[in-house]
C-alpha positions as CSV (number, residue, x, y, z in Angstrom):
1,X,0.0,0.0,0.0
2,X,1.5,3.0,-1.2
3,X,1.5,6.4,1.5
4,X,3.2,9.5,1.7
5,X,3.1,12.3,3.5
6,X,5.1,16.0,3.2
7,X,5.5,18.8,5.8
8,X,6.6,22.0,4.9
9,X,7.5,25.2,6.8
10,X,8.0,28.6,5.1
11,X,8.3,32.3,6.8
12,X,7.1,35.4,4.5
13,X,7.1,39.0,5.2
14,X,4.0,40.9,4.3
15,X,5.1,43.8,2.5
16,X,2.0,45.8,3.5
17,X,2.2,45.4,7.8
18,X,6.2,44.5,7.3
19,X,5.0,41.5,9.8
20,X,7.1,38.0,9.2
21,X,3.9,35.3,8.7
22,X,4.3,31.7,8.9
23,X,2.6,29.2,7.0
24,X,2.6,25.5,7.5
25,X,1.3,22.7,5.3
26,X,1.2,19.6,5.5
27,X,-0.6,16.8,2.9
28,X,-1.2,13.0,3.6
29,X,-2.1,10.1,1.2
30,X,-2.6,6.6,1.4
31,X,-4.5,4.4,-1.2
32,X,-4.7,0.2,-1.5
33,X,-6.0,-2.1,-4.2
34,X,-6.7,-5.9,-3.7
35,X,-8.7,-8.7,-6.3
36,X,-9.7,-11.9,-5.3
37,X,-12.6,-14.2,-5.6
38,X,-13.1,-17.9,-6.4
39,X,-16.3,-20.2,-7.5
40,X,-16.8,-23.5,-7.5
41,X,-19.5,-26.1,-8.5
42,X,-19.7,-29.9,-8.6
43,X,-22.0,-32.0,-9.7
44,X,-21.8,-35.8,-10.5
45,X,-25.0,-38.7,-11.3
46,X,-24.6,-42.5,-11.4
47,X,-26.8,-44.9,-12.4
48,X,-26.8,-48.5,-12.5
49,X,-28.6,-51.8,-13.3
50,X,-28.4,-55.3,-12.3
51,X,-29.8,-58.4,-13.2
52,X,-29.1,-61.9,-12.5
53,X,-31.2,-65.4,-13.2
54,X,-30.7,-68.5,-11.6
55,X,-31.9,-72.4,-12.3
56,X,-31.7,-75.0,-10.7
57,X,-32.8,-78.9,-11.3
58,X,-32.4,-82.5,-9.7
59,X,-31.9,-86.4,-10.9
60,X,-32.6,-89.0,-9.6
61,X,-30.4,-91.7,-10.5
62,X,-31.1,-95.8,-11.2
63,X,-29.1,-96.2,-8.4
64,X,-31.2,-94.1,-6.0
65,X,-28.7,-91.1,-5.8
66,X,-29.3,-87.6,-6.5
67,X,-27.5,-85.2,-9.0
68,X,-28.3,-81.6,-8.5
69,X,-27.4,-79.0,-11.2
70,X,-27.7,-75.3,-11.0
71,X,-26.8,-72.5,-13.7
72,X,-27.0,-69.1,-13.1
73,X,-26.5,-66.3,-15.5
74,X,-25.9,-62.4,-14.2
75,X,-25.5,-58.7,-16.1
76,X,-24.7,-55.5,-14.7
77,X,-24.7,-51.9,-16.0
78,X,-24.0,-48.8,-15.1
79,X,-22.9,-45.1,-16.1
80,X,-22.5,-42.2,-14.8
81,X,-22.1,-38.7,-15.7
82,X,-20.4,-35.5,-13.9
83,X,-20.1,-31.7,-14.5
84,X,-18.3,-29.0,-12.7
85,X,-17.5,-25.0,-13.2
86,X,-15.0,-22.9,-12.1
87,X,-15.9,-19.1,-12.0
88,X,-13.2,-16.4,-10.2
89,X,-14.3,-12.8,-9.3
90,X,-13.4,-9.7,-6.9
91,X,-12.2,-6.0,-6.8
92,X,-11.1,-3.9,-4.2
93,X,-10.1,-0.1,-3.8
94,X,-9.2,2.7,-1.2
95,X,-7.9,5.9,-1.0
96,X,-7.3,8.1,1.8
97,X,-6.2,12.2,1.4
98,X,-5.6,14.6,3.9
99,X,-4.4,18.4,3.4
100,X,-3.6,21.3,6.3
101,X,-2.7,25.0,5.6
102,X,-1.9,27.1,9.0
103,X,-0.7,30.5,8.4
104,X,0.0,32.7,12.0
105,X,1.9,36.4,12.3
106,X,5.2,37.1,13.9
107,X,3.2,36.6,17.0
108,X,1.8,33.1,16.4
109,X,-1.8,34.2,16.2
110,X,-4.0,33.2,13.7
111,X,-5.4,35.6,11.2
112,X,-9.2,36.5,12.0
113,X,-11.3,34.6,8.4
């Protein structure tokens, strides 16, 4: 953040009371400046499907024994889809100012405005 600031004293004679006058000024400034900002969205779907089918079947044998058999068949699916975006934004500013005139006789006194 820039800033500066100045002080200056200088001492005239006023030609028309032939006083010496003093005047004092003094300025100030300060400013800043900042940009930021950030954005972000998700989004995500999945779907899916399963299937599956199953048999099953039993012998009996001549010889009084059984024979079991089973056979099974399955599938699955599934997709999904997703999305996001990014976005960034943001500004910032300040300034600050200041500025002082004192002028005073050879005495110190003020002069009536």
């Amino acid at each position: 953040m820039p800033s500066s600031s100045k002080n200056r004293q200088v001492a005239k004679v006023d030609p028309a009371a032939q006083q010496v006058r003093q005047i004092e000024t003094q300025e100030q400034h300060a400013s800043a400046n900042a940009s930021a900002g950030l954005n972000l969205n998700l989004f995500a779907a999945v779907s899916g499907v399963f299937s599956g089918r199953s048999k099953k079947s039993q012998q009996l044998k001549d010889d009084g024994s059984y024979y079991a058999e089973e056979e099974q068949q399955s599938a699955a699916r599934a997709q999904g889809v997703g999305a996001g975006s990014l976005a960034a934004a943001g500004q910032a500013r300040a300034d600050s100012g200041a500025r002082r005139l004192k002028q005073t006789d050879h005495l110190g006194i003020e002069p009536a405005k």
